[in-house]
ROKE-191380 format. One record per residue (C-alpha): residue in one letter; x, y, z. Coordinates in Angstrom, 1 decimal, padded with zeros to 4 digits, always signed. Layout:
REM residues N
SITE   type        X        Y        Z
SITE      A        X        Y        Z
...
***
This chain:
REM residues 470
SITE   type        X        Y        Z
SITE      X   +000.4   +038.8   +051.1
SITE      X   +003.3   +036.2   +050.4
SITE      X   +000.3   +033.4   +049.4
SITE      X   -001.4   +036.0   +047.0
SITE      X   +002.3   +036.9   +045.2
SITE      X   +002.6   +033.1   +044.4
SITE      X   -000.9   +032.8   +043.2
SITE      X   -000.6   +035.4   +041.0
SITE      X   +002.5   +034.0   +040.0
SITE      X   +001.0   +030.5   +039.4
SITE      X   -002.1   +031.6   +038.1
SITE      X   -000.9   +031.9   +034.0
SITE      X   +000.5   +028.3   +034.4
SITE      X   -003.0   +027.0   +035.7
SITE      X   -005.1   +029.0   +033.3
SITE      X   -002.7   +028.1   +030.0
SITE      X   -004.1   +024.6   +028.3
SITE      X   -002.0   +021.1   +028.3
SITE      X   -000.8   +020.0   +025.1
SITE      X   -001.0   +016.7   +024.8
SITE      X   +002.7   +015.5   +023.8
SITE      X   +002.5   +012.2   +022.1
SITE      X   +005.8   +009.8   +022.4
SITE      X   +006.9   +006.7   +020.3
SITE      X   +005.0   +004.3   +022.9
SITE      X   +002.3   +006.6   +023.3
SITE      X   +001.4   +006.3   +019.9
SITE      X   +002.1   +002.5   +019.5
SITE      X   -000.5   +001.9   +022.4
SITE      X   -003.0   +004.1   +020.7
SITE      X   -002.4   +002.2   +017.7
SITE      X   -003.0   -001.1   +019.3
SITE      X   -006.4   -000.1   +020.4
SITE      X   -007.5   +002.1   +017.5
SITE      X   -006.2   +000.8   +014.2
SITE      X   -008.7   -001.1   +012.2
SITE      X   -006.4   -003.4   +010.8
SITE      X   -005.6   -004.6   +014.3
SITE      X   -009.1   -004.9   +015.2
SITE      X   -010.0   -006.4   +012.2
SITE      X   -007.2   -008.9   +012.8
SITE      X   -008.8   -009.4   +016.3
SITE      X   -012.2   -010.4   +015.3
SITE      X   -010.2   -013.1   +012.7
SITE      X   -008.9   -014.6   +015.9
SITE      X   -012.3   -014.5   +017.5
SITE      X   -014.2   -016.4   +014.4
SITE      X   -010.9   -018.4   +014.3
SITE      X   -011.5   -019.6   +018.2
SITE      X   -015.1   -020.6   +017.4
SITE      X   -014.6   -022.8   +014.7
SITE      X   -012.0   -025.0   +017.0
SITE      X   -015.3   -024.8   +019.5
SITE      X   -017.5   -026.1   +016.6
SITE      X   -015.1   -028.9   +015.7
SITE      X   -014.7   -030.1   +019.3
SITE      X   -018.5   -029.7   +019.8
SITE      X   -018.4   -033.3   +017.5
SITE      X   -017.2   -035.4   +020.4
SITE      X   -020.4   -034.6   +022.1
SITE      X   -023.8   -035.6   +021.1
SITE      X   -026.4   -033.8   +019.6
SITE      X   -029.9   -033.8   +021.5
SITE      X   -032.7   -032.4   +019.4
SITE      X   -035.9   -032.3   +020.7
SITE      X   -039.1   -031.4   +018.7
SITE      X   -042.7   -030.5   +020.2
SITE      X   -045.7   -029.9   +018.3
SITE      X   -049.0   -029.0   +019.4
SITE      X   -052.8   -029.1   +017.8
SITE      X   -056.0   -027.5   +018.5
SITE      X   -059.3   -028.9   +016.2
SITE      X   -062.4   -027.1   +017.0
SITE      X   -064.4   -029.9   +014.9
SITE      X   -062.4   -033.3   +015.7
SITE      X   -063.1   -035.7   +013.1
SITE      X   -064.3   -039.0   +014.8
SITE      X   -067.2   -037.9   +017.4
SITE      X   -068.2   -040.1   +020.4
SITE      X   -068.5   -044.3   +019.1
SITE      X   -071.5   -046.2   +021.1
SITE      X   -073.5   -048.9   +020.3
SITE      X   -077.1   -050.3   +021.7
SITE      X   -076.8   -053.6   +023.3
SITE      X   -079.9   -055.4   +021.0
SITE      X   -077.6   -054.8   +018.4
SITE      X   -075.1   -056.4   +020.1
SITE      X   -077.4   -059.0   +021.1
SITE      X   -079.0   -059.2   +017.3
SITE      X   -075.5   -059.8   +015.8
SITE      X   -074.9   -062.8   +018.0
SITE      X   -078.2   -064.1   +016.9
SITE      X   -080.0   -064.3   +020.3
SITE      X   -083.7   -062.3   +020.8
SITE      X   -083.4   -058.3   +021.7
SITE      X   -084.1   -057.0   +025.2
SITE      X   -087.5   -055.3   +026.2
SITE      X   -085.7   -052.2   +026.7
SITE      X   -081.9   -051.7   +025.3
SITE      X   -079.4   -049.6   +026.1
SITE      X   -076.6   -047.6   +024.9
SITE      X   -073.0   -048.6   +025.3
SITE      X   -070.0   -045.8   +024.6
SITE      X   -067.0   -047.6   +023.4
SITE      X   -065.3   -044.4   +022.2
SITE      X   -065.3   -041.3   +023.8
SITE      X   -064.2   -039.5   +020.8
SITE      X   -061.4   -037.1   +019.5
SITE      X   -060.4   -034.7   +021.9
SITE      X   -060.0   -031.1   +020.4
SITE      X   -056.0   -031.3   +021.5
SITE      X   -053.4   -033.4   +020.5
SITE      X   -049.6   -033.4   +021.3
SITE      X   -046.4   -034.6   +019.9
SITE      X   -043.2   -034.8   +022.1
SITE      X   -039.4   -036.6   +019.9
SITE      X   -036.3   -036.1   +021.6
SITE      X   -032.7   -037.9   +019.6
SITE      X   -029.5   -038.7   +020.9
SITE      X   -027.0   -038.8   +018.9
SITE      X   -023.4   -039.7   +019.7
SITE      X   -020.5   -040.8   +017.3
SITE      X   -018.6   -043.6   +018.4
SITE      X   -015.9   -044.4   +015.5
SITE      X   -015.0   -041.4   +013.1
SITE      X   -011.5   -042.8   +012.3
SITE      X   -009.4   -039.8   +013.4
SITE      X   -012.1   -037.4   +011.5
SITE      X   -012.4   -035.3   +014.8
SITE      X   -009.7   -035.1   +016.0
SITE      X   -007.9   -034.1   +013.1
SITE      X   -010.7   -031.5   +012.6
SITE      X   -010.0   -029.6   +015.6
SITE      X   -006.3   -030.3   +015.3
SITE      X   -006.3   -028.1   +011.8
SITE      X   -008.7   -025.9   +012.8
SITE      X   -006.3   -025.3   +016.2
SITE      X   -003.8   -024.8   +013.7
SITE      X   -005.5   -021.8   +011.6
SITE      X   -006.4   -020.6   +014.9
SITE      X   -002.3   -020.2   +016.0
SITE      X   -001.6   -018.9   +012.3
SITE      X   -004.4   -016.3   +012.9
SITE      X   -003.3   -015.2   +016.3
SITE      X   +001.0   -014.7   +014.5
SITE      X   -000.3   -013.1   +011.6
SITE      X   -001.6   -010.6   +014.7
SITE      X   +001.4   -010.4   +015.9
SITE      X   +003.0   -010.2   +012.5
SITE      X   +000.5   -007.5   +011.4
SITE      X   +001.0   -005.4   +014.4
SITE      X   +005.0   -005.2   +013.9
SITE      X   +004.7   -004.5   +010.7
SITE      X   +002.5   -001.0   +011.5
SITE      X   +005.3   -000.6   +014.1
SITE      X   +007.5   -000.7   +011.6
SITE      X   +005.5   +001.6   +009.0
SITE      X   +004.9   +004.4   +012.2
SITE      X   +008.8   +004.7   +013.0
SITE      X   +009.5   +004.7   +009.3
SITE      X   +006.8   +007.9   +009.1
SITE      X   +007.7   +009.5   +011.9
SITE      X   +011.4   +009.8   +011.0
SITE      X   +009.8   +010.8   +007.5
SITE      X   +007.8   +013.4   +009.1
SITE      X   +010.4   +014.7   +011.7
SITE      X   +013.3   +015.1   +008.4
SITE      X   +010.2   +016.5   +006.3
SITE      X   +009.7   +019.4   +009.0
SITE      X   +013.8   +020.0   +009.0
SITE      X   +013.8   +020.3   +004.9
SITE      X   +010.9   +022.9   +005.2
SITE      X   +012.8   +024.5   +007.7
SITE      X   +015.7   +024.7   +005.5
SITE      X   +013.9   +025.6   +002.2
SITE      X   +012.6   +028.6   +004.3
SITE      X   +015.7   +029.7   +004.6
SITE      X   +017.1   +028.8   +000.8
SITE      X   +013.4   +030.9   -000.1
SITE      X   +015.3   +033.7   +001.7
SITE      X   +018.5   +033.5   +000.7
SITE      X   +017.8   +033.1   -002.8
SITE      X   +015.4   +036.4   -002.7
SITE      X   +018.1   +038.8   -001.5
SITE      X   +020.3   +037.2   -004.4
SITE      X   +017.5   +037.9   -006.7
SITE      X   +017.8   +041.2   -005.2
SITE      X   +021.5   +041.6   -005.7
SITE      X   +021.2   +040.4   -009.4
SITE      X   +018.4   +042.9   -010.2
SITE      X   +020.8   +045.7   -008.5
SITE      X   +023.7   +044.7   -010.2
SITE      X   +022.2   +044.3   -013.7
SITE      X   +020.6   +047.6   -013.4
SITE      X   +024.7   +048.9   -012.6
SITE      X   +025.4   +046.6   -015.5
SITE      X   +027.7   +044.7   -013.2
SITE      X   +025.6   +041.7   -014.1
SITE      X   +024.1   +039.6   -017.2
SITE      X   +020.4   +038.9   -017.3
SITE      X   +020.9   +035.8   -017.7
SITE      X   +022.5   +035.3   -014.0
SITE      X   +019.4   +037.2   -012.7
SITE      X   +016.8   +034.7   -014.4
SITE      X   +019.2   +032.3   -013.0
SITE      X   +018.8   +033.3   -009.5
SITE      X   +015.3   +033.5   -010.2
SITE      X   +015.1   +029.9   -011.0
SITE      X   +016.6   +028.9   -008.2
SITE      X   +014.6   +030.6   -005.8
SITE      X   +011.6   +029.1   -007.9
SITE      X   +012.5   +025.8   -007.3
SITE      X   +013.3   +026.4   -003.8
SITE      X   +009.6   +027.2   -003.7
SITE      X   +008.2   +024.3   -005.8
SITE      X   +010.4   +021.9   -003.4
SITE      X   +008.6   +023.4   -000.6
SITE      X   +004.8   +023.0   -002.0
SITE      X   +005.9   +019.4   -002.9
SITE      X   +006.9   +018.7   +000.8
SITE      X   +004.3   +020.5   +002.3
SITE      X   +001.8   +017.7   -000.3
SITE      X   +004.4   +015.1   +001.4
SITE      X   +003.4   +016.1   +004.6
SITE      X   -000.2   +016.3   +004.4
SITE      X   -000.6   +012.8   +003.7
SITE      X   +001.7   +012.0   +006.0
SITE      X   +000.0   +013.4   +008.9
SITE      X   -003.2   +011.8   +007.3
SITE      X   -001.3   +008.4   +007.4
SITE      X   -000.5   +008.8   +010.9
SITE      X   -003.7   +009.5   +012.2
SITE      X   -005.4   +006.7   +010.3
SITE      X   -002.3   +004.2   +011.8
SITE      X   -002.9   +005.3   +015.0
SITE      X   -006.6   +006.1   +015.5
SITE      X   -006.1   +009.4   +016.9
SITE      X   -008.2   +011.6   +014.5
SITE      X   -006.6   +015.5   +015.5
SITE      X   -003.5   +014.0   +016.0
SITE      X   -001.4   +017.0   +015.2
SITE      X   +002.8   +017.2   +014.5
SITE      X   +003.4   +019.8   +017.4
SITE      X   +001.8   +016.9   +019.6
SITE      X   +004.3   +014.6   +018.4
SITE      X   +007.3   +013.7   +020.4
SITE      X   +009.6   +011.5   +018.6
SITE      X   +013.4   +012.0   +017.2
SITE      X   +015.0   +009.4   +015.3
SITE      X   +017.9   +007.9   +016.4
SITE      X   +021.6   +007.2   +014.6
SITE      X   +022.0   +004.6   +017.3
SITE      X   +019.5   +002.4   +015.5
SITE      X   +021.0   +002.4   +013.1
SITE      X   +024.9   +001.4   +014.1
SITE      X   +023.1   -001.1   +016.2
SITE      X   +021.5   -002.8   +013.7
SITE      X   +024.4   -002.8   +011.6
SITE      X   +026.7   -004.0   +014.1
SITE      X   +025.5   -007.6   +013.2
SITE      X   +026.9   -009.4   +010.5
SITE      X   +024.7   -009.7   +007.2
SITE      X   +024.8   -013.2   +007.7
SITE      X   +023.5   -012.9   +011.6
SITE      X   +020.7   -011.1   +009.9
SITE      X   +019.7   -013.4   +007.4
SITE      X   +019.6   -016.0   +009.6
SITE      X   +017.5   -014.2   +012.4
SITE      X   +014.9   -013.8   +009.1
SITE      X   +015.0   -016.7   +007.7
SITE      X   +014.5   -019.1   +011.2
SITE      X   +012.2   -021.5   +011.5
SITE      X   +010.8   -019.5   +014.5
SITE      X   +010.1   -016.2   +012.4
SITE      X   +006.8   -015.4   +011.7
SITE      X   +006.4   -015.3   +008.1
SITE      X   +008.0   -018.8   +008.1
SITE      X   +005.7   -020.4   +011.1
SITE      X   +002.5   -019.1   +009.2
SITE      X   +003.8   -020.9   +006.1
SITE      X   +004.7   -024.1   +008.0
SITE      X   +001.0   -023.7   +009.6
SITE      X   -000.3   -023.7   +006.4
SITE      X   +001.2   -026.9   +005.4
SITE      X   +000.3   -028.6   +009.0
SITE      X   -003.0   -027.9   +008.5
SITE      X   -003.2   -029.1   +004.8
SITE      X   -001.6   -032.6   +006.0
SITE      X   -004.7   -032.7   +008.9
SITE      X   -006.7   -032.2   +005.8
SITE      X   -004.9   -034.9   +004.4
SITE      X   -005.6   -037.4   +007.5
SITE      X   -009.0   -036.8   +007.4
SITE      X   -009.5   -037.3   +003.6
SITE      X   -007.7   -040.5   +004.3
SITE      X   -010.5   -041.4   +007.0
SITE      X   -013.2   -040.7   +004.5
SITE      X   -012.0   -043.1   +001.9
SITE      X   -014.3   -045.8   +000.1
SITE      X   -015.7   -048.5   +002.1
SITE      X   -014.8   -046.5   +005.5
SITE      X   -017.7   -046.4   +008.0
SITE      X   -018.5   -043.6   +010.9
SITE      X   -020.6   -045.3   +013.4
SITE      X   -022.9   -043.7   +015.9
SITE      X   -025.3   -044.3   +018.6
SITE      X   -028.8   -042.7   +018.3
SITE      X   -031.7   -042.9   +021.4
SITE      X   -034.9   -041.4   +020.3
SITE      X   -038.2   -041.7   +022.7
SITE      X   -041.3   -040.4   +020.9
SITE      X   -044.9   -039.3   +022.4
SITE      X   -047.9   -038.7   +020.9
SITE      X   -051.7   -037.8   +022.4
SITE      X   -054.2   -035.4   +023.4
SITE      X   -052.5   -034.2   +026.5
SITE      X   -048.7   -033.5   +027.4
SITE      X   -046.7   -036.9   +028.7
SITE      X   -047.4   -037.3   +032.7
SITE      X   -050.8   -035.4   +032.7
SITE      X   -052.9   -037.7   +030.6
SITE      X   -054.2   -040.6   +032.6
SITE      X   -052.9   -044.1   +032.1
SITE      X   -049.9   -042.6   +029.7
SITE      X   -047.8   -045.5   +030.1
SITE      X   -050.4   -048.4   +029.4
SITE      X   -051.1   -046.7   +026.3
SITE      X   -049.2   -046.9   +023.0
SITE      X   -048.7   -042.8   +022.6
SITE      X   -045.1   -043.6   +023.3
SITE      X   -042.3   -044.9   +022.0
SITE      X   -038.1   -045.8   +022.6
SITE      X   -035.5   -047.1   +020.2
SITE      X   -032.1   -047.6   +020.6
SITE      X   -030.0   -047.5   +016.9
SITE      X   -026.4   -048.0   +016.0
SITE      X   -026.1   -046.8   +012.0
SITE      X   -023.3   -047.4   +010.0
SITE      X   -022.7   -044.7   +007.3
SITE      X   -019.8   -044.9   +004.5
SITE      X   -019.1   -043.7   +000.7
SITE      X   -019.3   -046.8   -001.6
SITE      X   -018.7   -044.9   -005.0
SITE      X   -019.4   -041.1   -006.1
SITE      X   -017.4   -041.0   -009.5
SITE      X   -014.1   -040.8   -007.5
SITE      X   -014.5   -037.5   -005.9
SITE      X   -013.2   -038.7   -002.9
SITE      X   -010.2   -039.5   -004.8
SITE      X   -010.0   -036.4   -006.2
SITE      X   -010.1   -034.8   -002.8
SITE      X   -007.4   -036.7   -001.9
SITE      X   -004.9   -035.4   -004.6
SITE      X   -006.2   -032.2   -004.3
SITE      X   -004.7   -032.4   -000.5
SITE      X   -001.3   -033.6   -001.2
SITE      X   -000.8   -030.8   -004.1
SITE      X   -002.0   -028.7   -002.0
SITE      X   +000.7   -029.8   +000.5
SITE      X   +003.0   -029.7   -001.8
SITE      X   +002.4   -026.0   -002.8
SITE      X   +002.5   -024.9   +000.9
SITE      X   +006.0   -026.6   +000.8
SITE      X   +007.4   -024.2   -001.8
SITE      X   +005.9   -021.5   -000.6
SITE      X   +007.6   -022.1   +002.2
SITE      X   +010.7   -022.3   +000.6
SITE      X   +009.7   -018.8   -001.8
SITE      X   +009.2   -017.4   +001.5
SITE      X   +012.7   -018.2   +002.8
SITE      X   +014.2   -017.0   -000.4
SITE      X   +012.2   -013.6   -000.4
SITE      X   +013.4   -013.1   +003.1
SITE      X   +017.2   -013.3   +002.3
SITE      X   +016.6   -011.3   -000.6
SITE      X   +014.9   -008.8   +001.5
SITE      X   +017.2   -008.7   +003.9
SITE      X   +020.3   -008.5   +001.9
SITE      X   +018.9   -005.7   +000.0
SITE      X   +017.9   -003.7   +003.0
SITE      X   +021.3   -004.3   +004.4
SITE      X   +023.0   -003.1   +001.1
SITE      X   +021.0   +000.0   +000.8
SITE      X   +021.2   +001.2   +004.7
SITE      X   +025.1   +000.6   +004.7
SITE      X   +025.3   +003.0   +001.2
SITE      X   +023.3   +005.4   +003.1
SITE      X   +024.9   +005.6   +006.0
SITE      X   +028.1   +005.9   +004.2
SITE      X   +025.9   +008.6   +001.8
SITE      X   +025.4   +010.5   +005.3
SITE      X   +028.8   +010.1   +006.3
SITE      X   +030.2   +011.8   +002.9
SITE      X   +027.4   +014.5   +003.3
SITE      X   +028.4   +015.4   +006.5
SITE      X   +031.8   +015.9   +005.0
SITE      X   +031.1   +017.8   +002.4
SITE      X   +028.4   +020.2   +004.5
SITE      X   +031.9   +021.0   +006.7
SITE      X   +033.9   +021.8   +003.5
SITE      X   +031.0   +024.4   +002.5
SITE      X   +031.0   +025.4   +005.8
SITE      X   +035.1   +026.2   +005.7
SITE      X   +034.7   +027.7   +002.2
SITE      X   +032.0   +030.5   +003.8
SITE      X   +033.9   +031.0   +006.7
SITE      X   +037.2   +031.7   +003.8
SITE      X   +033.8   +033.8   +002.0
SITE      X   +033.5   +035.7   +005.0
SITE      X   +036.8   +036.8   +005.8
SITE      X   +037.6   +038.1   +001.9
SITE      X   +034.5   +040.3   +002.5
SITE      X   +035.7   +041.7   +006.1
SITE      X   +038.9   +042.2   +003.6
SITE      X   +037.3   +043.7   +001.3
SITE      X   +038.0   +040.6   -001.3
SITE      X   +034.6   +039.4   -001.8
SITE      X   +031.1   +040.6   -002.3
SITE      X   +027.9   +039.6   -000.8
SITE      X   +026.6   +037.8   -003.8
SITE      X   +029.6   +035.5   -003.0
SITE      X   +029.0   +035.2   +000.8
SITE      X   +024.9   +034.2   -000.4
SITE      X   +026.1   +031.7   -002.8
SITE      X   +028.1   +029.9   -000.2
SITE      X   +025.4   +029.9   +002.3
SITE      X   +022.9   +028.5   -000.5
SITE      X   +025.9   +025.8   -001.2
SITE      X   +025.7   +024.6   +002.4
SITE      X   +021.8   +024.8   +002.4
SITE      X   +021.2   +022.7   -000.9
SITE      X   +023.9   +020.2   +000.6
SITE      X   +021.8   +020.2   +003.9
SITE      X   +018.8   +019.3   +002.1
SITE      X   +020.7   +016.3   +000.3
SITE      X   +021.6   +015.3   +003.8
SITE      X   +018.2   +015.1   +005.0
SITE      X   +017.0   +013.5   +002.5
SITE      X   +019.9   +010.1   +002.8
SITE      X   +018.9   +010.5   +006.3
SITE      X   +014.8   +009.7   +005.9
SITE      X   +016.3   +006.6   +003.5
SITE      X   +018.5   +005.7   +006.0
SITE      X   +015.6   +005.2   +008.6
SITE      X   +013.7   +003.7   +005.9
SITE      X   +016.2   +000.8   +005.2
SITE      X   +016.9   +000.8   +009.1
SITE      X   +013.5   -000.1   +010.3
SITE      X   +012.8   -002.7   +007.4
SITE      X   +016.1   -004.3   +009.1
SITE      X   +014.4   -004.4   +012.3
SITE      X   +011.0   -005.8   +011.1
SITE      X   +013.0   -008.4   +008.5
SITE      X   +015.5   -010.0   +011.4
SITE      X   +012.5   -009.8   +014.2
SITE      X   +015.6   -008.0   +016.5
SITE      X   +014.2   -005.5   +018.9
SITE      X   +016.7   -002.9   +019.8
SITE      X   +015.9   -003.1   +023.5
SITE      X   +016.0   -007.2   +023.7
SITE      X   +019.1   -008.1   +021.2
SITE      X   +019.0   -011.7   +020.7
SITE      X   +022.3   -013.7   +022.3
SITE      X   +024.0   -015.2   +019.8
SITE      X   +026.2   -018.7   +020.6
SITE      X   +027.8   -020.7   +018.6
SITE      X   +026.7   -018.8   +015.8
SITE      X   +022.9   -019.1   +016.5
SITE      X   +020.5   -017.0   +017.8
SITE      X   +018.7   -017.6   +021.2
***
């Protein structure tokens, strides 16, 4: 009886569905897995990894082999024989009683075969291949950061929605309640102004104001939309739904972030280790192996190489055909070729210079990138400090609103106020709520570009010594 009580009281619990609850890491492995930018930047690594396979497949040699086969139901030249008096009648000596005849050809067979196999094997490129799988080794690593470049940056974008969409759901939550407020005010000013206690004009004003109230709410409600929409595409999960997110933003974040100096920052973004600056210094590594190998194909330069070819040609496949190696159906030569560039208008030349500006440009672009970078990171820094401070003063003023209803409250338990004064306070403390949320979301917005900009990650702060990061 005791086992039947508990099953009953079990029994809701077992029936009633799971919901999936989605956290911050959660989502962030889904995302790894799901989001076609990700994948995309996969398969760049993937074609990036065969073309260093191609240029190292250049120190081996290439073996091509060609077979051919032909079948002539007619063969041209038919069997060859000759009678031995006209043998003897071209020699000038007297026929025989009774000649015979001799086959000296047995004639075209309806088959014939043709076997070629090449060797080839370069011997002297000057550098050329080496320095071809050096840069394309070096697009390969500046593939596989851009990855990991790509993927913080969608880490970045996800916290920065997800804080969107958690203050989104708190200002709808408020503007419910402003909706409300602002309706029994309405109320009140069509009451009074049918006592006469109260101008039309203050009820079309309280009209207004619930009005907007309203509009704010359709506009976030649009806001919120595409951000779901956003979230789903980031993260590859299609019915991902905001009930089956779990995420809260954190202030901590942000006073840890903040607890480094500006100039701490700019130099964790602006290292030589950070990935925007290694893909830029890639670029210009690779352009320089570009450089080397233009250098090796100058004028007058020769690649050598080693080709073998053996050759076979007759009317059955080398091995089967009788006598194969006493006959001339086969053939072996050994060649060393020299091959170089004498003149071609000065292309070559024009390669060459093309290389070194092209050097050159990676060069400032490395240095625009280290300017952009500070820039970045100073105006992230400036804006997240104002809105923190923003919050701070919001926060301040929310608890003078707050003081000022509870002051509201006791006239009207005095019988000093009215209730169009206690609603008006309340809306006061919900319109200065809202302009709280709102600093908030651009708090976390300047906080997360912080994070992405210095490379910092909240759980593995870098240790700073000497003041250098490590």
């Amino acid at each position: 009886m005791r086992k039947l009580a508990w099953l009953l009281l079990l029994l809701p619990s077992i029936l009633m569905p799971l919901s999936a609850s989605y956290t911050l890491c959660d989502l962030i492995a889904s995302m790894e897995i799901n989001n076609t930018d990700l994948r995309k930047a996969d398969q760049a690594i993937v074609q990036s990894e065969l073309d260093v396979k191609d240029a190292k497949a250049a120190y081996h040699p290439a073996i091509d082999l060609t077979l051919t086969g032909m079948y002539m139901p007619n063969p041209l030249i038919d069997d060859i024989v000759v009678n031995t008096n006209d043998i003897l009648t071209q020699l000038g000596r007297p026929p025989l009683m009774q000649g015979y005849d001799i086959k000296l050809y047995d004639g075209m067979e309806s088959t014939y075969y043709n076997a070629s196999i090449s060797i080839t094997q370069p011997l002297i490129t000057w550098g050329k291949i080496t320095n071809s799988v050096k840069l394309y080794e070096t697009v390969s690593d500046a593939m596989r950061i851009q990855r990991s470049d790509k993927e913080k940056q969608l880490i970045v974008e996800l916290k920065a929605r997800l804080a969107a969409l958690y203050y989104i759901d708190e200002a709808m939550d408020l503007l419910d309640e402003t909706i409300e407020t602002s309706g029994r005010l309405v109320a009140l000013a069509r009451s009074g102004e049918e006592e006469g206690a109260v101008l039309s004009s203050d009820v079309i004003d309280a009209e207004i104001q619930a009005r907007q109230a309203e509009l704010s709410k359709k506009e976030l409600e649009g806001e919120r939309i595409s951000l779901i929409e956003a979230l789903r595409t980031l993260t590859g999960i299609k019915d991902l739904s905001p009930d089956d997110i779990s995420y809260v933003p954190s202030e901590d974040d942000v006073s840890f972030i903040l607890s480094y100096p500006m100039e701490s920052l700019i130099g964790f973004a602006t290292s030589p280790s950070s990935p925007s600056l290694v893909m830029a210094s890639k670029a210009t590594e690779a352009a320089e192996y570009g450089k080397k190998i233009a250098d090796a194909s100058m004028y007058g330069i020769p690649d050598i190489a080693l080709q073998l070819s053996a050759s076979y040609g007759g009317p059955r496949f080398p091995f089967i055909e009788k006598n194969w190696s006493g006959k001339d159906d086969w053939n072996l030569m050994i060649t060393v070729a020299f091959k170089t560039t004498l003149w071609d208008g000065g292309k070559i030349l024009n390669n060459r210079d093309r290389i070194e500006s092209q050097i050159e440009s990676s060069r400032i672009d490395y240095d625009a990138a280290v300017n952009a970078l500070e820039s970045a990171v100073v105006n992230a820094y400036t804006s997240l400090d104002i809105s923190l401070s923003k919050v701070r003063y919001q926060e301040l003023r929310i608890d003078n609103e707050k003081r000022k209803a509870e002051d509201e409250e006791m006239k009207k338990e005095l019988g000093a106020a009215s209730d169009e004064g206690m609603l008006s306070s309340h809306l006061s403390i919900l319109e200065e709520e809202l302009d709280l949320v709102t600093e908030r979301m651009m708090m976390f917005q300047n906080c997360y570009t912080l994070y992405y900009l210095s490379g910092i990650d909240p759980d593995r702060p870098p240790v700073i010594t000497d003041g250098m990061a490590e």
